[in-house]
C-alpha positions as CSV (number, residue, x, y, z in Angstrom):
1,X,21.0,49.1,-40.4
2,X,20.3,47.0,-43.1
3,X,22.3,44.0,-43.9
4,X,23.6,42.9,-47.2
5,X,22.9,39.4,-48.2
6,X,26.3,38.0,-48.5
7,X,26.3,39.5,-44.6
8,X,23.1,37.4,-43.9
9,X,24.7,34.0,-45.5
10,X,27.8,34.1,-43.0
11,X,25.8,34.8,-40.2
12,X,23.7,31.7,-41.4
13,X,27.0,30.0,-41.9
14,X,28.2,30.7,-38.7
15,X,24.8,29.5,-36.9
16,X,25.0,27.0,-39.1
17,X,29.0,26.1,-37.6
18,X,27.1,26.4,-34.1
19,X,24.9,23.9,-34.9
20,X,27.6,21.7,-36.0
21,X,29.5,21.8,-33.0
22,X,26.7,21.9,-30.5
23,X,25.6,18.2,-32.5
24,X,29.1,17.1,-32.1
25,X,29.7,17.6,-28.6
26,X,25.8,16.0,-27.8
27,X,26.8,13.1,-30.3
28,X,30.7,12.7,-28.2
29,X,28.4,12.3,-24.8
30,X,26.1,9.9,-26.3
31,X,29.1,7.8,-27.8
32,X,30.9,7.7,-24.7
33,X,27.9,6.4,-23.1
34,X,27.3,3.6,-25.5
35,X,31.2,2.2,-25.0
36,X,30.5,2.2,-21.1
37,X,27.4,0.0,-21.3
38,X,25.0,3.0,-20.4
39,X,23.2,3.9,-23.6
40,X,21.4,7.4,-22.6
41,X,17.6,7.3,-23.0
42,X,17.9,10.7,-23.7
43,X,19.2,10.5,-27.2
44,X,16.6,10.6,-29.1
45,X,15.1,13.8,-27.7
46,X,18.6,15.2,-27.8
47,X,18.6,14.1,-32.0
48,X,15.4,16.3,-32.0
49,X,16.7,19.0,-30.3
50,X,19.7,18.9,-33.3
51,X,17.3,18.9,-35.9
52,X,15.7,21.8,-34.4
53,X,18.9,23.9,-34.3
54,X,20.3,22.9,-37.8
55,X,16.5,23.9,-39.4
56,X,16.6,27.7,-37.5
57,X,20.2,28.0,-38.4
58,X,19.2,27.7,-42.3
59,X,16.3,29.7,-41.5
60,X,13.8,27.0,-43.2
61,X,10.2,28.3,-43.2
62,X,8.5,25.0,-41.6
63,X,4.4,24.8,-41.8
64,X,3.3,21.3,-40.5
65,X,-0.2,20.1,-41.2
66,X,-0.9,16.8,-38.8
67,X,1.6,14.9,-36.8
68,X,4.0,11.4,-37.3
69,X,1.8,8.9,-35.4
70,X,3.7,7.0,-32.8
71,X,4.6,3.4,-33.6
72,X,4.2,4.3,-37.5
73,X,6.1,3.9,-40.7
74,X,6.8,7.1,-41.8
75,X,6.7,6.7,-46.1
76,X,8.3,10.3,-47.3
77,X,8.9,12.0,-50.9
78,X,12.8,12.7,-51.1
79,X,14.0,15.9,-52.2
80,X,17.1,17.0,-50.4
81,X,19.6,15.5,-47.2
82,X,17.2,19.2,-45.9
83,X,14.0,16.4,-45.4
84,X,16.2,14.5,-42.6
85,X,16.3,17.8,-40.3
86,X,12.9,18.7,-41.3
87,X,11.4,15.6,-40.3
88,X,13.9,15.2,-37.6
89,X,12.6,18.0,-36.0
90,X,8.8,17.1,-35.9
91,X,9.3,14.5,-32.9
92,X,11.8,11.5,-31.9
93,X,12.6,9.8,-35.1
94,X,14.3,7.5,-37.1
95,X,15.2,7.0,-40.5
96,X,16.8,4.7,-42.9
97,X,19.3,6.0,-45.1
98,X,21.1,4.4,-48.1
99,X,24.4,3.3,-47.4
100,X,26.7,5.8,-48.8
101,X,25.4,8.2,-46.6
102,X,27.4,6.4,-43.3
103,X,31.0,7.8,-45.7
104,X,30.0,11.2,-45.8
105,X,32.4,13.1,-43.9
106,X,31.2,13.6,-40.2
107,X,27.6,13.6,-40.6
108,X,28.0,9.8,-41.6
109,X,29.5,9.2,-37.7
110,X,27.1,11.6,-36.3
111,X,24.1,9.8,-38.1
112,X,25.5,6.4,-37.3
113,X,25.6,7.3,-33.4
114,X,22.2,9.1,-33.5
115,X,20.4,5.4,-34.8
116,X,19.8,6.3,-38.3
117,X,19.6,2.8,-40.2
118,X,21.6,1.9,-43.2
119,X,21.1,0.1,-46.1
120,X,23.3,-1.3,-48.8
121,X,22.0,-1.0,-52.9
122,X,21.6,-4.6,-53.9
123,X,23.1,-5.9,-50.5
124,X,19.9,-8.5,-49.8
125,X,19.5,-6.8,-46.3
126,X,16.0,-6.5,-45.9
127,X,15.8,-9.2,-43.2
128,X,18.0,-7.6,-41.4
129,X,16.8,-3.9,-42.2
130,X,12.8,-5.2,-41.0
131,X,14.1,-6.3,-37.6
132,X,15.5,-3.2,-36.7
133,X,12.9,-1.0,-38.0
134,X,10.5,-3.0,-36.2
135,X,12.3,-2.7,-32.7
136,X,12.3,1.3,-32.9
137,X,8.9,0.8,-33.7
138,X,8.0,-1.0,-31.6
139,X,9.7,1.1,-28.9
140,X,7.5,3.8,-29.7
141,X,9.9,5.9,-32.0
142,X,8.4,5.9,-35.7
143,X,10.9,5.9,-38.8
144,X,11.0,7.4,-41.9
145,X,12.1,5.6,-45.4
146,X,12.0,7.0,-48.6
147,X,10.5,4.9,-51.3
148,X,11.5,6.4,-53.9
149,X,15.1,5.7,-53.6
150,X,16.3,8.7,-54.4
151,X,15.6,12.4,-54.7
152,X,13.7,14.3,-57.1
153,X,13.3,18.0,-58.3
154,X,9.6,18.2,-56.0
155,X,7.9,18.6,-59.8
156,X,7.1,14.5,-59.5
157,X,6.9,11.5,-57.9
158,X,9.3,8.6,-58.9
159,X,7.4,4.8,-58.1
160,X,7.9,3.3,-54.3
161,X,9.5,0.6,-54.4
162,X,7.8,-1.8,-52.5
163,X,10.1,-4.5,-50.6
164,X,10.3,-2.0,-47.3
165,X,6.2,-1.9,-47.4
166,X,6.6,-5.2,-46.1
167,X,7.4,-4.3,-42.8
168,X,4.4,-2.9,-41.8
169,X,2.7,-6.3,-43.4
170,X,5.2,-8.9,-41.4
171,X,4.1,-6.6,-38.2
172,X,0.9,-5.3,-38.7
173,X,2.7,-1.8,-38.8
174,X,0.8,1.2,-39.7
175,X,2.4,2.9,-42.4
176,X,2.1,6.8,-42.8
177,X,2.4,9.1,-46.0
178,X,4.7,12.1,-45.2
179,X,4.6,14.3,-48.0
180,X,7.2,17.3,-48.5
181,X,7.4,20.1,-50.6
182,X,9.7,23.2,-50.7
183,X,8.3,26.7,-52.1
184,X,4.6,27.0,-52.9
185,X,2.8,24.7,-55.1
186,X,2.5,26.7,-57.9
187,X,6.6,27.0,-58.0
188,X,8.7,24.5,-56.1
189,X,11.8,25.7,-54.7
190,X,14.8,24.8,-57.2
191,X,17.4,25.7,-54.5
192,X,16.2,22.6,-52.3
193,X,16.5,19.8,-54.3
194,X,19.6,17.8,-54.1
195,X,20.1,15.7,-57.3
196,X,22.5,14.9,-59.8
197,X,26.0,14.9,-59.2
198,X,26.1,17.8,-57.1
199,X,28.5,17.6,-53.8
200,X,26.9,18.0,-50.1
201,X,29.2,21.0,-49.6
202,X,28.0,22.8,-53.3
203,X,24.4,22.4,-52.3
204,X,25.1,23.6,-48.3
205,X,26.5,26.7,-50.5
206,X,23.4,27.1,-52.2
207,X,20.8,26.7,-49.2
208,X,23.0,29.6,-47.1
209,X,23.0,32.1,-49.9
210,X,19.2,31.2,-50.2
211,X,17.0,33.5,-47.6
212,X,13.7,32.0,-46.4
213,X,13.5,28.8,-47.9
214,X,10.1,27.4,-47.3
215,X,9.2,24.0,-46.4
216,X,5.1,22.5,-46.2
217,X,5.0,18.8,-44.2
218,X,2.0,17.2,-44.3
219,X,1.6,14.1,-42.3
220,X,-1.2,12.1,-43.9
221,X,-4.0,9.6,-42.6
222,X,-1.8,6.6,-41.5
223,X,-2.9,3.3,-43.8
224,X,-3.6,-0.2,-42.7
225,X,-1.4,-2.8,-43.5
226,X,-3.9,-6.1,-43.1
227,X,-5.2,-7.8,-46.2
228,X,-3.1,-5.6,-47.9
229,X,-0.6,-6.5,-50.8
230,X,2.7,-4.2,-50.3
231,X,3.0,-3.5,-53.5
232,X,-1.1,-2.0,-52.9
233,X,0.2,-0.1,-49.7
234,X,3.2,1.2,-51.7
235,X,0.7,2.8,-54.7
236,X,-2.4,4.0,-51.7
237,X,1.1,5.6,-50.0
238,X,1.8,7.3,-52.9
239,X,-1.3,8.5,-54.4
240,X,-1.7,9.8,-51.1
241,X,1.0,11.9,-51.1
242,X,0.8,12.8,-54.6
243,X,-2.9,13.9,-54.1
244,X,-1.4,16.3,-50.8
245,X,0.9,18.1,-53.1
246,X,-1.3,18.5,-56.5
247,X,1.4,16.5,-58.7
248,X,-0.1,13.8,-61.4
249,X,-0.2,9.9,-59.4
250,X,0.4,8.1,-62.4
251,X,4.5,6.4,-63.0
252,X,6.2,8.2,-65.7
253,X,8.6,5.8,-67.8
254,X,12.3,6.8,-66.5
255,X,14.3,7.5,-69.9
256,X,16.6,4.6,-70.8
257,X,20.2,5.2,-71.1
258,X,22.0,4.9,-74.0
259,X,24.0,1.3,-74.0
260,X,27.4,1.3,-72.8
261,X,30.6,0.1,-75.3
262,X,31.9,-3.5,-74.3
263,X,35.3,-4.6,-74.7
264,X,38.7,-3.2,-74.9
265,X,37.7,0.4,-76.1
266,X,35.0,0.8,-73.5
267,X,35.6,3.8,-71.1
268,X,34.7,3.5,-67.7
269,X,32.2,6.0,-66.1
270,X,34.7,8.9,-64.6
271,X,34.5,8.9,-60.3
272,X,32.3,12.2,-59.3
273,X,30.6,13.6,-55.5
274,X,28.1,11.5,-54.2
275,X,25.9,9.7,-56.1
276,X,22.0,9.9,-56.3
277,X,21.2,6.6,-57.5
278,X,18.5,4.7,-56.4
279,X,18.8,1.8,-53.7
280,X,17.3,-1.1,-54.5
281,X,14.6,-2.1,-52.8
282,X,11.9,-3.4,-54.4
C-alpha cells in the first residue's frame, strides 16, 4: 500500500520524536554521571550514536568521500543546524557553536552536556576557546568550527574568518577542510539551508515534509599549520573546499546596509527567531 506523503512526514516526525527522547535519556545518564564525579568515557561514542539516529530519522541521503583525521581541526562550510548531525555522525566529534545556540530550547542543554563548545560574538574569548579545543584535540577527538560564521544558501562561500586558524598555529594542529553540500551540484538543495530569520521549529517543518534530502561530505587533505600565516591557512582551507564543491574561491563584497536613523525618531530593529548573524572571529 502506498503511502501519501503527509503519511511519510509523521512517520518521520515520529522517528524523529524517538530520536529525541532516546538523546534525552542518554544525555540524563551522562549528566548524572558528571555531578557524581564519574564522567563516562563513553559519551562521546554515545553523541555519535545520537547523530546517527537523528540523520536516519530525517532520512538524509549521506555519501562520505574520505574521513576526519584524528587529532585534526575540522574547518566546515555552514549551511543548516542539519551539518552538526551530519558530521556528528562521521566519528567522535566536537564542535564549536556560537553562543546563542546554548538558549535554544533543549537542544541548547543537550549540546551543552554532550561537550559542544561555545562562543560569544564579540566576547574576546579566544584564549579561552583555543585551550579547550586544544584539550579535545589533543585527546584524540577532532572538532569542527565553521569559519564562516554563519550559514549560507550552499550557492557560495562567505570569507573564513581567521582568529580560530590560530589554533592549529599556537599547537602545530593540523587543520582539515570539510566541505558540505546538500542536493547535487548542479542544483543545491533549497530546503536545507537555514538562514535568515527563519525559526528552528519552521525549518524542522520543512526538512520532514522534504523526502530524501541528500547530503555529499567530503573530508579534504588535512593542511599544515607551520610557517604558515592563519590568515594563509584560512584562504588554502577555503579554496580547498570551494575547489571540492565547483563554487567560484574568490570573496564576494557582502552588500552594505542602508544606515540606520539616530536620535529620538530612530526605531529600533523589531525582536524575531533566532538570528543568523555572524560571530566574530576574525
Amino acid at each position: 500500500m502506498k503511502r501519501s506523503p503527509g503519511h511519510r512526514t509523521l512517520l518521520r516526525a515520529m522517528r524523529a520524536l524517538l530520536a529525541m527522547a532516546g538523546g534525552l535519556v542518554a544525555i540524563v545518564a551522562i549528566r548524572l554521571a558528571d555531578r557524581v564525579g564519574r564522567p563516562p568515557r563513553w559519551t562521546p561514542r554515545v553523541v555519535r550514536w545520537w547523530h546517527q539516529r537523528v540523520c536516519r530519522a530525517l532520512d538524509l541521503d549521506i555519501h562520505v568521500t574520505g574521513k576526519p583525521v584524528p587529532n585534526a581541526l575540522l574547518v566546515a562550510n555552514h549551511i543548516s543546524w542539519l551539518d552538526v548531525p551530519v558530521l556528528g555522525a562521521q566519528g567522535e566529534i566536537g564542535f564549536l557553536s556560537k553562543a546563542e545556540v546554548r538558549q535554544w530550547p533543549v537542544i541548547g542543554w543537550m549540546a551543552a552536556v554532550a561537550g559542544t563548545l561555545f562562543i560569544a560574538r564579540g566576547g574576546n574569548e579566544t584564549a579561552r576557546i583555543t585551550t579547550q579545543i586544544q584539550e579535545q584535540i589533543q585527546a584524540g577527538r577532532p572538532v569542527v568550527v565553521f569559519p564562516e560564521g554563519t550559514t549560507s544558501d550552499g550557492t557560495e562561500l562567505l570569507r573564513f574568518h581567521p582568529r580560530l586558524f590560530a589554533i592549529g598555529q599556537e599547537s602545530g594542529t593540523l587543520v582539515q577542510p570539510v566541505a558540505l553540500r546538500y542536493g547535487p551540484p548542479a542544483a543545491p538543495d533549497p530546503i536545507a539551508p537555514f538562514i535568515g530569520d527563519e525559526s528552528l521549529a519552521a525549518h524542522l517543518g520543512r526538512v520532514l515534509r522534504h523526502t530524501g534530502l541528500s547530503v555529499t561530505v567530503h573530508f579534504l587533505p588535512p593542511i599544515e599549520t607551520d610557517q604558515v600565516d592563519r590568515r594563509q591557512v584560512a584562504e588554502r582551507a577555503r579554496t580547498a573546499i570551494a575547489w571540492a564543491l565547483g563554487l567560484d574561491a574568490a570573496v564576494k563584497p557582502r552588500p552594505r546596509r542602508p544606515a540606520q536613523p539616530s536620535g529620538p525618531t530612530a526605531v529600533p530593529p523589531p525582536l524575531g527567531p533566532i538570528s543568523h548573524q555572524k560571530a566574530v572571529l576574525e
